[in-house]
C-alpha positions, 0 to 999 in steps of 0.5 A: 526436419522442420520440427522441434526435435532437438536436432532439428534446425528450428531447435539449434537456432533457439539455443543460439538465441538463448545462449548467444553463442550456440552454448547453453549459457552456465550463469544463471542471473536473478532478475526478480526475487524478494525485496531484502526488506521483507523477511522469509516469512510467507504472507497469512493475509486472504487469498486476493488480498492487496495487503502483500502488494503492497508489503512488497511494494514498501519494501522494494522502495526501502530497498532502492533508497537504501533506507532499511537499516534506519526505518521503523514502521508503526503498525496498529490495530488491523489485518495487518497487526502481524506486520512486523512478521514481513517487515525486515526493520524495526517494527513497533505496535501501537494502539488502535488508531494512534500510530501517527502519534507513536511515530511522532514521538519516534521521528521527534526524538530520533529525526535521522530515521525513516518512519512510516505507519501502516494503518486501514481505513477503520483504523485512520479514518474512525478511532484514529481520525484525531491522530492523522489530522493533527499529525497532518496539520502539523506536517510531522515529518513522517509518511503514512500508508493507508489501505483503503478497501471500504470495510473493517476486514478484520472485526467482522466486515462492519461499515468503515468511514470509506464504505461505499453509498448503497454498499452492503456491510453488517451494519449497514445490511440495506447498503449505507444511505447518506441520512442514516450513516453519511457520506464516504471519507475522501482522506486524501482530499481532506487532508489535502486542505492542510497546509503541514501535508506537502504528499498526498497519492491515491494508488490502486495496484489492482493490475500492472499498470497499478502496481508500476504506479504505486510503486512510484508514489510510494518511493516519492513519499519516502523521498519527501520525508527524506528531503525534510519536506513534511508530511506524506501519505499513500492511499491504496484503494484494495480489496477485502474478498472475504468481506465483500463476499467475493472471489479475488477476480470479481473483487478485482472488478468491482473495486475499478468499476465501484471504488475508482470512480469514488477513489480516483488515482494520482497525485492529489498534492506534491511539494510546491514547485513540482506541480 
């Protein structure tokens, strides 16, 4: 009888222990569902694509700070054109590269709302440099997410201002070389100089430990904007399979291994007084 037979000595005692009384216990509690700021919509993004961690990771924040009734998020050109399909609040649509001046004019006129941009790195960091810097400088009281996977995903995998030295793009077919293409945009370091930009984080939520991570850098930029602080933004070092001609694991692996080093995590500037 020292099986697992139903009957069996070994089977009771793991019943007990699941139940806590030697009953099969009839409630049934849900530790983990979908954060009630995303919508039933199911994701459309590429298999391994970080663009649906870190929707849920956005979400659960509004969640937590019980911010979802009075965000609006602004979502440019990009993968994640399609946003406002998985966001459970306000959603608007800007041209390429302008959402930090869309959410300007939002947060300018209606300062009791939540406002966020979601923007890639073709999109902040290329034809919306302009805008981020200024809206930084400014210290716009907005926050900004910023996914970072050194390529432009959706026009083609074309080099980004955060492509990688000797990476591989179709229009850097040999990999970038600093004398024909430059060298690669840090963003958060370079916004860091300015004194408007009081939140600055570097997340990678390429594993657990990763994901815990950005989820607490996320919830403390929201909570600077909150708190009337100025302006925050989190980058997310991601990756783009389909682009990077990968699998999701091996894309994974090559974005610790190449973009970590390049990208390092944490928080590269908080609010004075909490250093």
């Amino acid at each position: 009888m020292g099986g697992w037979g139903e009957l069996s000595p070994r089977w009771r005692r793991w019943k007990r222990r699941l139940s806590g009384s030697g009953e099969r216990s009839s409630e049934v509690k849900r530790v983990f569902g979908r954060p009630r700021s995303l919508t039933d919509v199911d994701f459309t993004y590429c298999p391994g694509c970080t663009h649906g961690i870190i929707h849920r990771l956005i979400a659960e924040a509004m969640d937590e700070l019980g911010i979802r009734g009075r965000t609006v998020g602004v979502c440019p050109v990009g993968c994640a054109v399609f946003a406002y399909e998985f966001f459970n609040c306000d959603m608007i649509e800007a041209a390429h590269g302008r959402a930090p001046a869309v959410a300007t004019g939002i947060k300018r006129v209606r300062p009791d709302l939540v406002v966020f941009t979601y923007q890639g790195d073709g999109d902040l960091a290329s034809i919306g440099m302009a805008e981020i810097i200024h809206a930084a400088a400014r210290g716009e009281k907005i926050t900004v997410f910023f996914v970072n996977n050194a390529v432009y995903g959706m026009t083609g995998g074309q080099m980004a201002p955060t492509t990688l030295l000797g990476q591989k793009t179709t229009t850097s077919p040999f990999g970038r070389s600093p004398e024909r293409e430059g060298y690669p945009i840090r963003m958060c370091e370079l916004l860091a100089t300015l004194e408007g930009a009081v939140y600055l984080a570097r997340a990678a939520p390429l594993d657990p430990k990763g994901v815990i991570e950005a989820g607490r850098f996320v919830r403390r930029a929201f909570q600077c904007q909150l708190e009337g602080l100025g302006f925050s933004m989190v980058e997310f070092v991601s990756t783009c399979p389909v682009r990077w001609g990968m699998g999701p694991m091996e894309a994974i692996k090559w974005a610790k291994e190449k973009m970590l080093p390049q990208y390092p995590v944490g928080e590269i500037k908080v609010p004075e007084g909490e250093g």
